[in-house]
Structure formats: C-alpha cells, structure tokens
N, C-alpha and C positions, 0 to 999 in steps of 0.2 A: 245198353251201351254198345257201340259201332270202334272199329281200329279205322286207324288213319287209313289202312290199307285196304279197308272193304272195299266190296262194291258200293256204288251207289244208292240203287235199288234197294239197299240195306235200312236205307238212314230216311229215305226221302219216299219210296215210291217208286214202282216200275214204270209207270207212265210219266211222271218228275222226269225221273232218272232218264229214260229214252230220249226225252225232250232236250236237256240238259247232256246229253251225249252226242247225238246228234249233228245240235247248232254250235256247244260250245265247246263241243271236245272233253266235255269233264267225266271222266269213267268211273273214278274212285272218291271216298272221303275225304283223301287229303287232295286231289285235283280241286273239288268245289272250294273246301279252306284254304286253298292256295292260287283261287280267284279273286284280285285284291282287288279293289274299289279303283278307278280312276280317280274319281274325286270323290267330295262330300257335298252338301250341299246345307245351308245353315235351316235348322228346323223351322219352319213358318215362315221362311223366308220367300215369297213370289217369283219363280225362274221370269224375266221379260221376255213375252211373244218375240221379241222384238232378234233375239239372239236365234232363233231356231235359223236353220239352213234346209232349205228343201233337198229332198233325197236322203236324208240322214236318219238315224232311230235316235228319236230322244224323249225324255224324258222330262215333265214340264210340273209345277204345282199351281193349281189355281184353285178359282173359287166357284162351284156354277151360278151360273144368273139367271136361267133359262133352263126347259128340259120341254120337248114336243117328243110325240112319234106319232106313226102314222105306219098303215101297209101300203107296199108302192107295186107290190108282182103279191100270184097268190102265195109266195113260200117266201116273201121276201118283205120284211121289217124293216121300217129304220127309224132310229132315234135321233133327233138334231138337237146337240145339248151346245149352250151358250156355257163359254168360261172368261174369266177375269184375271188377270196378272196384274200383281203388286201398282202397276203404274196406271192400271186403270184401263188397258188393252183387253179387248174382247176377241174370241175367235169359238168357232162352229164346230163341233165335232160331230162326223156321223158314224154311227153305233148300230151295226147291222148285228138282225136274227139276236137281237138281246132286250125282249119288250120289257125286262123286269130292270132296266138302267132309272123308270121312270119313278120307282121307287126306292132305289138307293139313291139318283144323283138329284136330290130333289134343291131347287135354291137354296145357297148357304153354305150348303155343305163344303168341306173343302177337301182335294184329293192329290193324287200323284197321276197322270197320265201318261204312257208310254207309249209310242207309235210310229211309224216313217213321217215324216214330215214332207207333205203333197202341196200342191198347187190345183183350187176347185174354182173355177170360173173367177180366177187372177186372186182369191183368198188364200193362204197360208192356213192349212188346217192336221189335223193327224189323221190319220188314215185307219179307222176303226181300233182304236187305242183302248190297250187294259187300263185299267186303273186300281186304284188301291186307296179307300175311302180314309182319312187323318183322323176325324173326330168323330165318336158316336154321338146316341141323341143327346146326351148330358155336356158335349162338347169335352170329351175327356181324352187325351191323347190315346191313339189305340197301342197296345205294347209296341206291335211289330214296327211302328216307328219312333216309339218313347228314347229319348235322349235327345241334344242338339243338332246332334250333325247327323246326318241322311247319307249313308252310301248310295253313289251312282256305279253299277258293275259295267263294263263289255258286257252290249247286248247282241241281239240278232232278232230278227222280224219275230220269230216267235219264239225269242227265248227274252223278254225283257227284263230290264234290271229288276221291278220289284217281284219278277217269277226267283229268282237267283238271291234276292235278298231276303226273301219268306224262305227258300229252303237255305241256305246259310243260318238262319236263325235257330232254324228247329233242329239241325244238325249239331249246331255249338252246343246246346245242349243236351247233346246225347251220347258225342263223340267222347272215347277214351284217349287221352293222348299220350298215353302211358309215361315213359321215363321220360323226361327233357333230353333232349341229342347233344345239348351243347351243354358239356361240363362246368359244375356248379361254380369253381372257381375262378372260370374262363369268365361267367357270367359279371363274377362279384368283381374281376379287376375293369372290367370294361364298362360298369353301370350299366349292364343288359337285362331288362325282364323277362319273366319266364315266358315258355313259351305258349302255356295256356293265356297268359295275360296279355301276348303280344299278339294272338288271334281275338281276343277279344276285343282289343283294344284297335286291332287292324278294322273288324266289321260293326265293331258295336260302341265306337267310342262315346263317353261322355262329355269331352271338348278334346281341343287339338294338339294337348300334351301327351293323350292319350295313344292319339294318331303319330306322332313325333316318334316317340317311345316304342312303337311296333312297328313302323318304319325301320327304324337303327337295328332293332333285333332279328328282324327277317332278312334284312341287307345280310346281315352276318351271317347268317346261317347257311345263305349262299354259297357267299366269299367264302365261308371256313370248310364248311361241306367238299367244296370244290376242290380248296389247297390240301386238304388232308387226300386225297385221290391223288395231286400229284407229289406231296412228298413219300405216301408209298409206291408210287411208281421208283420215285428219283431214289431210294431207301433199296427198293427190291434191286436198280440196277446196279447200285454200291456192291451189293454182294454179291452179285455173278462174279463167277472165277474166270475170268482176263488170261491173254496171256500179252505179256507185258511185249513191247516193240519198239524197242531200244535203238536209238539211234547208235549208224557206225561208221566210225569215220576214216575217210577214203574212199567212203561207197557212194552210191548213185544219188543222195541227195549230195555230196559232195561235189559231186562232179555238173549234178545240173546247175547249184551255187555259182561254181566257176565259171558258167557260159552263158547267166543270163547276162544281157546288154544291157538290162537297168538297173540299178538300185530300189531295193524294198522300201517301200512306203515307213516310216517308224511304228505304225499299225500293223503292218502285216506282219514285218519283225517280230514286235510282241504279240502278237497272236499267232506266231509261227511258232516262239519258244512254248506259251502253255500249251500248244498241241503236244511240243515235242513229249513235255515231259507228261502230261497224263497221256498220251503213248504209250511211256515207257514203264508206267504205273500196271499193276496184276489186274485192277478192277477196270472192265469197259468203259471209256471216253461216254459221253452220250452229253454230247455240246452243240448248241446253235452258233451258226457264225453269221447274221446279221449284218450288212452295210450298203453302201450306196450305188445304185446302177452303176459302173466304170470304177468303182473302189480295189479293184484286185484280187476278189474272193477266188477265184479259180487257181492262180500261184500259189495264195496259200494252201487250198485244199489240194495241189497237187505236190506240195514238196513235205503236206502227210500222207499222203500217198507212198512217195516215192522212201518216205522212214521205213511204211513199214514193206515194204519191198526189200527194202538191204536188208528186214529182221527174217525175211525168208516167207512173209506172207503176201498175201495178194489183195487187192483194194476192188472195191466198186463202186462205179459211179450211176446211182438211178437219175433218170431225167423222164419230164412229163411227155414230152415228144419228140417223134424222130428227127424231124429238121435239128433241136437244140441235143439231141444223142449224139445227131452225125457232126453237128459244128462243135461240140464238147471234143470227139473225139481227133477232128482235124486239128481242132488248138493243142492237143494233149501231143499229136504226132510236132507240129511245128513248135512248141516249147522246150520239146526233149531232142528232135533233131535224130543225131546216131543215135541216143541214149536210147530210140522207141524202135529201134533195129536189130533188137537181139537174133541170132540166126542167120542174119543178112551178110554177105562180104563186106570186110572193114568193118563191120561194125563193133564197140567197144570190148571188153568181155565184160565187164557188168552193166552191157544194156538188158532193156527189157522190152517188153511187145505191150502195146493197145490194142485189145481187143474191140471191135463191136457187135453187140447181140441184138437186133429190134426184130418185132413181129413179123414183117414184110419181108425179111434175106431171104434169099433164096435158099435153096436146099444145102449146095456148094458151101456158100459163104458162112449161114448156119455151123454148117458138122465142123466147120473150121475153125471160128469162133468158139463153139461148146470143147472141141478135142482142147484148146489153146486154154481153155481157162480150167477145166478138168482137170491135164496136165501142170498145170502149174507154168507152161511157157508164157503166157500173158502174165503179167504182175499186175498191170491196169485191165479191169471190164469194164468198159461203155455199153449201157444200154435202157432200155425204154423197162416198160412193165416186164416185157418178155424176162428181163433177169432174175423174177419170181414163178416163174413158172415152172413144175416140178422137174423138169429134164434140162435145167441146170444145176451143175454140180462143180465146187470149187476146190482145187487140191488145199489151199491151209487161205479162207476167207480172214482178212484180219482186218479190214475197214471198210464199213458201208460209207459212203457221201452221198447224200438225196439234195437235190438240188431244188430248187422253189417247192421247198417244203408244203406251202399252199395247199399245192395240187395233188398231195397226196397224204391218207389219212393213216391215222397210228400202226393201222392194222398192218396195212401196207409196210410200213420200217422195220415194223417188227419181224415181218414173212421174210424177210431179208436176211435180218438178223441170224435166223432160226439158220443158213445154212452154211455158219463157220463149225469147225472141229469142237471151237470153244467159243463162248459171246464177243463177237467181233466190237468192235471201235465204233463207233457214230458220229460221224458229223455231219448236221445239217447247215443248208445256206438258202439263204434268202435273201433276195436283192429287194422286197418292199419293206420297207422300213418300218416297225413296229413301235407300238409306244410301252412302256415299261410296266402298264399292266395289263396290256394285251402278252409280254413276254412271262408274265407272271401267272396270265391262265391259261390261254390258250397251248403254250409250250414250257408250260412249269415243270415237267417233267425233264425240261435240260435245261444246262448251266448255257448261260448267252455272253455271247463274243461280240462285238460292234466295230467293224471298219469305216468310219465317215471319213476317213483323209481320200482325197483321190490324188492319182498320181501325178506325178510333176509332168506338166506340158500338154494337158487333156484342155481342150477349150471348152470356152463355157457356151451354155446353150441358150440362145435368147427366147421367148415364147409370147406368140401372140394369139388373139382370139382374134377372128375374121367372122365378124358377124353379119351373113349376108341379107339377112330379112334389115337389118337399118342401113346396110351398105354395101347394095350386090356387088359397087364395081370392083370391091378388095377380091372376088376372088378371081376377076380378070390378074390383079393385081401379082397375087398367089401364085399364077401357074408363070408372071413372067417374072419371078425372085427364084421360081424352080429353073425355070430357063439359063438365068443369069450366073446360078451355081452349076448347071452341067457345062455352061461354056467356059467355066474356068477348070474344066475335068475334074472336076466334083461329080459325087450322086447323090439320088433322092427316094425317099420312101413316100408311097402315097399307100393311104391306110382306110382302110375301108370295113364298115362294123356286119355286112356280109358278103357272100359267094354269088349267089344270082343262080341265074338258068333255072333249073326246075326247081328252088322255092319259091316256097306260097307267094305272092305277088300282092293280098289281099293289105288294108291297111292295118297297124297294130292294135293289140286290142286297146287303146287310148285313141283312137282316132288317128292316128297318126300316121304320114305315108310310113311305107315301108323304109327302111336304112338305101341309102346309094350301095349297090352292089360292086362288086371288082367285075364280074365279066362285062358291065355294062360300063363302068368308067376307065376300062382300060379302052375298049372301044372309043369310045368320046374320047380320049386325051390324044391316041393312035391317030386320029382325023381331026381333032380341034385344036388347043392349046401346045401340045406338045408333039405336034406332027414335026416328024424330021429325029427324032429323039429316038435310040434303043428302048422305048419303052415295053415291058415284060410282068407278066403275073406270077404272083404264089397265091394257092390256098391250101385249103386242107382236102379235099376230094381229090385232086392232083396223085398220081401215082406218086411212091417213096423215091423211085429212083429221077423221075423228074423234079419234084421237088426241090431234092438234091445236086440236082443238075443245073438250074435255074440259081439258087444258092448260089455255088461254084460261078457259073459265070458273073452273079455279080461282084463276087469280092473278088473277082481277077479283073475287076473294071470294062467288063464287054458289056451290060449293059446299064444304061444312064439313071435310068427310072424303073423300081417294081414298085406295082402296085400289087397292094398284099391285103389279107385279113390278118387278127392279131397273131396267126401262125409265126409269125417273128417280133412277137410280144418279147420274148426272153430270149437269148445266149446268141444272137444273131452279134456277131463282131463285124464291122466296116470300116475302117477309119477314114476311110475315103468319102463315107457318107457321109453329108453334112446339113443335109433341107429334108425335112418330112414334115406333109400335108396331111393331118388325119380329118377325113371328110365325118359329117354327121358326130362330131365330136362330144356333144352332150349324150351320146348313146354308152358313152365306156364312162368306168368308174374311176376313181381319184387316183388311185395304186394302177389301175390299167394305164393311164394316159402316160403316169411318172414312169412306169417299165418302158412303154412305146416310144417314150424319148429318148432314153435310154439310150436308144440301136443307135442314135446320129452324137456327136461333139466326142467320137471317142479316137479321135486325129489331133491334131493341134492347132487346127483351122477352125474359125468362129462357126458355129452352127446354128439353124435355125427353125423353132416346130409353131408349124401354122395350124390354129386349132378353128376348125370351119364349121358354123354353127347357126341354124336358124331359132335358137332359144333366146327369145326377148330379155334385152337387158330386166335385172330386176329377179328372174324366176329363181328357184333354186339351179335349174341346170346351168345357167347363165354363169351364177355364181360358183358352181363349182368350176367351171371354168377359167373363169378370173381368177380364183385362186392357185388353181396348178398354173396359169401365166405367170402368175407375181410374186412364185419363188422354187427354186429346182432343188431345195431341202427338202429330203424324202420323210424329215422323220417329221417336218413342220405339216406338211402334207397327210400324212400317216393319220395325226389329231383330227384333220380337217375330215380325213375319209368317215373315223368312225363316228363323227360328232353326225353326218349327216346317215351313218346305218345302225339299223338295232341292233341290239345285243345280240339276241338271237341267230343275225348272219355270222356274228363274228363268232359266235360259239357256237354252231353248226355240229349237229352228233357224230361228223366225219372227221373233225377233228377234235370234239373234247370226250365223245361219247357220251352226252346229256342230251338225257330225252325230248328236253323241252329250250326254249328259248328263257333264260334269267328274266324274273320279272321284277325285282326290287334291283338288284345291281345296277350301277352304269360305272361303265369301264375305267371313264374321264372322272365323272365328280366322286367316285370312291375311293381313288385312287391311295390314299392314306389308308383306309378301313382295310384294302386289299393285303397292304404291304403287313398290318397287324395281324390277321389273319393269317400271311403266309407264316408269321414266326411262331404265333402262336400254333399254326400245324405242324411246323416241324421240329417245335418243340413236345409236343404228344407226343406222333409220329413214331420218335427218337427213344421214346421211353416204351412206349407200345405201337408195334409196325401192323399188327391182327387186330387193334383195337379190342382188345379181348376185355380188357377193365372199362371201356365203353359201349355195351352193346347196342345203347340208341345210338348213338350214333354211327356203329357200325351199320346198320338197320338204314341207315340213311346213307350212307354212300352206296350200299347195294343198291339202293331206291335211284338214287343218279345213275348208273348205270346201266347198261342194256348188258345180256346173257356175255356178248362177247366179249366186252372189253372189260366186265367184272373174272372174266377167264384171267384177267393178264397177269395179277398179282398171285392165283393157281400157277401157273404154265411158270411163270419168273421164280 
C-alpha cells in the first residue's frame, strides 16, 4: 500500500512515473488521483471520425477492418491499419517500428486509439497512435475498461489518456487513503460520500450517479479545504493584541470633517462609522473596502487614517506604483490643505505631515522622508514597495492601507504588518469589483466593505467599440470626437497596450502583429490626427521624476492629450478629462478596460471611452468588448471577467498560496456550495483553531499550502 503523499515512482514505476512527471506534472499519488477525467465516454459507444479536429490529442474507439505492413527504409517499419466508427467512417493509421500491431489489431477487433490528429495527403488520420485493445479473443470486456463509462484524462503527445488511465487503476488499488479529511458528520448533513468512494467513483464509475456523487464531494473538499485556511487566518487575526484608536473629538478628523466642500456619500458614512469603531476595538481591523472606480475609497480610507492619527499613531499607505504613490500623496496634501502642514508657519497645531518613500528618491528626500516617519513627525506614509524594506522604521505604526490589493500578495501585507510596536489595523481597497465568492476565497481572510454609490455630480461615461477591420473610417472618426473635446478645454487619454523602441518588434506568439506602441502613436498623432494639440507621453521606463512631471502638467491642464501605457490604469484623478481612446483594446482584460475608464467622467462633464479594435465581430475578444461597452457596472463586469478566466488565474499561489489551480471548483456555479463550506469552516475553526481533533484534515491544509504561507498561522 502507497500514501496519498508518496512519490510516484512508488505506485506505478520509475519510467511511468518520469513520463507522467514530465508531460503532466503529476509527482506524487495524490497529484495522479487528483487528475480527473474531462469527460467520459459511453462504453461501446463509436467516438465519429467526423468530430476529430487536426492539431489536437484525441482519443477515438473504433473497429479495425483492415491491417497491412510493410519495410519502407532499412530500420523503418510501418503498419497501415484501416478503422471504422460507429457511422461507418473509415480512416488509415500509420504504426511505425511496431511489426507486432499485425497481430494484435487484426480485423474485428475493437480498440481505443490515442494520437495527434494530422492531415496525410488531405485524409484526417492519427499520427502513430497507442492504443489499448477492448475485447480479448472470447470478446470479453478487458477489466482495464470493464464498466460503462470510459474516462477521457488531459493528455499530451506522449503521456495519453489510456497511459494515465492503466496507471490510475492499478494505483486505486493500492493506494492507503488513510482517515477521510472531511469530518464524518460534515459528510452525513450534506449527503457526501466518502472519499475512497468519491475517487472511485470519479475514475471508475459504474454509471453517472456515480460520477454526479464524486463530483459534489471533491467540489467540497476544495471549497472546505480552502475556507478552513482562511477562517484560521481570520481566527489567528482576532487574537492579536491591537491597540485600540479611538476616535477624539476636536482633533484632526474633526477638523478635516469641517473643511471638506462635499457631503459624504451615505456609503462612505457608514463605512466610515464601522471603521471607526473596529479602530477603536483592542483586536486589529483587517477589512476589505471594495467599490466602484470614482466611488470615494480614498476620503474614506483617509479620515481612518486621520482617527488613528489623533489616537497618537501613524498610518501607511502602500501602493503598487510610483506614479499612483506620488498622485496618492498629492490628493492626501490637497484634501488636508493646512491640516498636511504640521511644522509649516500658520499651520494648525494639530496638523500633521505626508510623508513620501518610493525606491527612486533621491538621497536627500529619502533621509527626509525615513527621519519624518521614524520620528513620528509624519502621521501619514505614502509609499511604493520601498515601505517594506528593512531601513524603515515607524515611531507607533497603527494602520496599514494597501491599495489595489491585486497587485500585491499576502506575504507582502503582512511584511507591513510586522513593523507596528503592536499588530497594526488593515485596510485594504480595491477599485475592481469582485463577486461574493471571489470575496469569499480569494480574500476570506478579511471582513468586506462595498461602496457602489458614487458621488453626486460625477458624469456618466458612454462607451463604445470602434471596430476598424468592418469600419476603418470610425477611427478617422475617433481622433475628430478627441479634437472636439480638447476644443471645448477638455482632455484626453489615449491608451496604448505597449512602450515601443527597443522591444521585440517580432509578431506574437499567435500570429498576431505586435500591440500599437506609445512611442510610435504618439509620433503619428504629433503629425497626423492631432497635430496642432499639446500632445505628450507616459510610460513606465520614463525616469520617476519625469513621470511625475508629465503627471503634473497634465492635471494643471498644459497638456491636451497623453498618450500612456496602463501606468495610469489606477489612482490617476483628472476631472478635466473627459475622452480616452484605448487603441488595440482586445489586448486588456475585463477589470483592466473598467479601471482604464475609470481615469475619465470623474468631472461633471459627459465623457467618453473609445475602444478600438480589429477583433471580428462574433470572437470572444469582440465580445468582451461589447460587453465592457454595454454597461459601466463593475460588479456586472467582474462575472463577465471571471466567466471568461480559469480558476486557477483567479486563485494564483500569490495570492491564496495554493499550489495548484482548483480543478472541480467554479467560482460562479458553486457559489451556494461555497458559502456552506465557509459556515461550515468556521464553525470547526471556532471549536478547533490547530484542528488538533482533525488531523486529516489538518494533513490537508498543510498539503494546500507552500512552506511560507503554512508559516503564517506559526508567526500569528
């Protein structure tokens, strides 16, 4: 008998094993058992010639009707075997360096084929295909595919389904699967079979109740697997000792209160009060704030800032790049006014200082920044990765804020974390909109906040698709709507999916030209369409302080038109902007496009995003398209993004620490299974945080995680 956790090599074979490592990635016991079936296929059932696709590995069953061979070179054999499908279609296989095919595939016989599927002087054939004979001479089913239904695995040229389905077999029965992981009771309220019967039943079903039934149980084991990791995360952060950040009144959120010119959204309101008060709470905050491009996440996450500032502690704000460090911190100066003039003549006596730390400062601005936040004279720190880095150090750290949580992984928040007196406050924010069980695993480990109102007098944003391959002249069209809005002293964003100059130039690997570049369509616009216009770039190879510089003079309205890479995807404010052209638009994804629109309708002037695109009506790129046109709901968008990506992107080891991509989950159609799962984990959890009365299933959440993030519930 073998553990789920062996090697390979154990169960099967070193040379198996290598094979099966290899092409499919599977190292261990439970890796092979936990390679499910794509499909089934119905036992004696004829796959039709007729479905194969050339370039593909598949898998076929027929009959032969035919067997020849012959030597064609001296070391070179080949076998021409004729087969038959259920409909009475023939096709030719040729069977190199295998003279002995002439006595197993002899007429009659019937088999499973596996092979790339080629094109041989304009036939449709497989390309020297294993196979795997159905009936001995007695015509008696052979075990290895005895039952009705035939699993078809993920293959690869030389690892095909029935190599993966012979060793699946002889492994099922050999493997120990010691305790069941998932509690017996957990099982009996949910109508769950066990989990030896739910691998049986996944690879060896007897019909499709069987298949149904280990379906439902591996789903779960996921989903529950997964939730019980993040309620002891959410469990371990309960019990760090906090130090509580009590609002005071008269102090500096008082005083910002009284000078902003607008009225709070009644979202931000109440998402301003549960800040305050799990603030004011001993145990660290450690909450998502979730809302819409222009929704008002930055007011709020600045007047908890500014709480725990009057409690005598200090805030920090991480952000993914320095362009959205430096526009963070310019908004944070222009919100607070004197309040961000602590030191300054006139200025309050309960202001306080914005600091900024990024990698690029110079020496000067550096020692300045680090003295300010050391000191405790900064209340707020703005900065990039550099505010992890070990030669910062904060007089009394009392709230971390990470801003497009996205872009940066647990590890990350945590490294943060680690340099308050005591476990600082957490608020995270995200301007893409998430759907309720993407909030459930991907960031199960925090309690979620949603701002969908946006604020009174924001204009709405119209969006079109400019599809130039059925209609070049729209995007003559395009550049004179951009005309039309700088001549009313409006500006424009034109968006470009690369930089140019010394990259590759070569087509992508799909055939496809390369993206339009910014140094090349700024050129073009500068002498074609938009000559006569301030037109100006941003990218990311740009020195920091140009960058910045370019920034600045747009939002002080000097120039008309930047053409940009997604470097001002996020935190770029204009309200003066009102038209943005994203060129090559089928190259960004659903959440990229909804952020990129973002930057423009945040004035009270009608705005408008051209999405420009040679993707044929009809394709998927086409359609994602249409759809981020045909509505500027992030969270309706959000569905659409993950309906068209796998699982596996969205649960990336960067940010859940799972090794692998979920293979029975789907985010959308589980979404109930999820939500039982999450109660049911935190109702264990609750009762046992070490799972010490479960140790399979403790044995299995270690198995989810990698060395470092299995640290975290140590280290917490």
């Amino acid at each position: 008998m073998v553990a789920l956790g062996a090697k390979l090599s154990a169960a099967v074979g070193g040379r198996t094993a290598a094979i099966l490592a290899e092409h499919l990635d599977l190292h261990t016991v439970g890796d092979l058992l936990r390679h499910y079936p794509r499909r089934y296929t119905e036992r004696g059932a004829l796959t039709p010639f007729g479905e194969l696709v050339v370039g593909e590995y598949a898998t076929v069953f027929a009959e032969v009707t035919k067997v020849s061979g012959r030597r064609i070179r001296d070391k070179l054999h080949k076998s021409d075997v004729t087969i038959r499908d259920a409909d009475g279609a023939t096709m030719t296989l040729a069977i190199f360096n295998r003279p002995y095919v002439a006595t197993q595939l002899r007429p009659g016989r019937r088999a499973y084929f596996s092979g790339k599927v080629e094109l041989f002087r304009q036939q449709v054939q497989l390309a020297n295909p294993q196979y795997q004979l159905v009936d001995d001479e007695e015509g008696v089913v052979a075990e290895e595919f005895a039952g009705m239904l035939v699993p078809i695995y993920p293959a690869a040229a030389k690892a095909p389904s029935t190599l993966t389905a012979r060793t699946v077999r002889h492994t099922l029965d050999m493997v120990d699967l010691g305790e069941d992981p998932l509690p017996e009771d957990l099982r009996r309220r949910h109508g769950l079979v066990s989990l030896e019967s739910a691998l049986y039943g996944i690879h060896r079903p007897a019909d499709w109740s069987d298949v149904t039934a280990a379906r439902t149980r591996l789903t779960w084991d996921e989903a529950f697997v997964l939730q019980v990791v993040l309620a002891q995360r959410r469990a371990t952060t309960r019990a760090l000792a906090g130090t509580p950040r009590t609002r005071r009144p008269g102090g500096l959120l008082d005083a910002f209160d009284a000078s902003l010119p607008f009225v709070l959204t009644s979202g931000q309101a109440q998402v301003g009060e549960l800040l305050s008060t799990e603030l004011s709470e001993p145990a660290p905050m450690y909450r998502l704030l979730q809302g819409e491009v222009g929704s008002g996440k930055t007011v709020v996450a600045l007047r908890a800032m500014l709480q725990v500032v009057d409690s005598g502690g200090q805030a920090a704000l991480l952000a993914p790049t320095e362009v959205l460090a430096q526009q963070h911190a310019r908004s944070l100066h222009a919100l607070l006014g004197p309040l961000a003039a602590a030191g300054e003549l006139g200025a309050p006596d309960l202001a306080t200082r914005v600091a900024l730390l990024t990698g690029s400062q110079g020496a000067a601005a550096r020692r300045t920044a680090l003295g300010e936040a050391a000191g405790g004279q900064a209340g707020i720190v703005v900065g990039t990765h550099a505010l992890l880095s070990e030669g910062v150090a904060f007089a009394d750290l009392g709230l971390v804020v990470v801003d497009e949580q996205h872009r940066f992984g647990v590890e990350q928040r945590d490294a943060l974390r680690t340099k308050g007196r005591t476990p600082p406050h957490v608020l995270v924010m995200t301007a893409t909109p998430i759907p309720r069980t993407i909030a459930m695993t991907v960031y199960g480990d925090l309690e979620v906040s949603t701002l969908s109102e946006l604020p009174k007098g924001r204009a709405p944003v119209k969006s079109a698709v400019v599809p130039v391959a059925e209609k070049p002249s729209w995007l003559e069209t395009a550049w004179h709507r951009v005309r039309q809005h700088v001549a009313t002293g409006r500006q424009a964003f034109v968006v470009c999916p690369r930089i140019g100059g010394d990259e590759p130039e070569e087509p992508a690997a799909d055939g496809r030209r390369p993206g339009v570049a910014v140094l090349d369509v700024h050129l073009m616009l500068v002498h074609g369409p938009l000559n006569g216009l301030r037109v100006e770039m941003l990218h990311g190879r740009m020195a920091p302080e140009d960058k910045d510089r370019v920034m600045q003079r747009f939002a002080r309205g000097e120039v008309d038109v930047l053409v940009a890479t997604t470097v001002i995807e996020v935190g770029v404010d204009v309200p003066n902007a009102t038209v943005m052209v994203v060129l090559d638009a089928e190259r960004f994804g659903v959440s990229q496009l909804h952020q990129l629109r973002g930057r423009i309708g945040r004035g009270a002037d009608p705005a408008l995003c051209l999405l420009v695109t040679d993707a044929e009506a009809g394709t998927p790129s086409r359609d994602r398209l249409d759809a981020v046109a045909s509505t500027s709901d992030g969270f309706v968008l959000s569905r659409v993004d993950l309906e068209q990506r796998r699982e596996g992107d969205v649960l990336g080891s960067t940010q859940s620490g799972a090794r692998s991509s979920l293979r029975m989950l789907r985010l959308l159609r589980d979404e109930e299974l999820i939500l039982e799962a999450r109660r049911e984990a935190v109702a264990l959890v609750e009762q046992d945080l070490l799972l010490a009365g479960s140790p399979a299933l403790r044995q299995a959440v270690v198995d989810l995680l990698d060395e470092e993030r299995a640290d975290f519930l140590d280290k917490a």
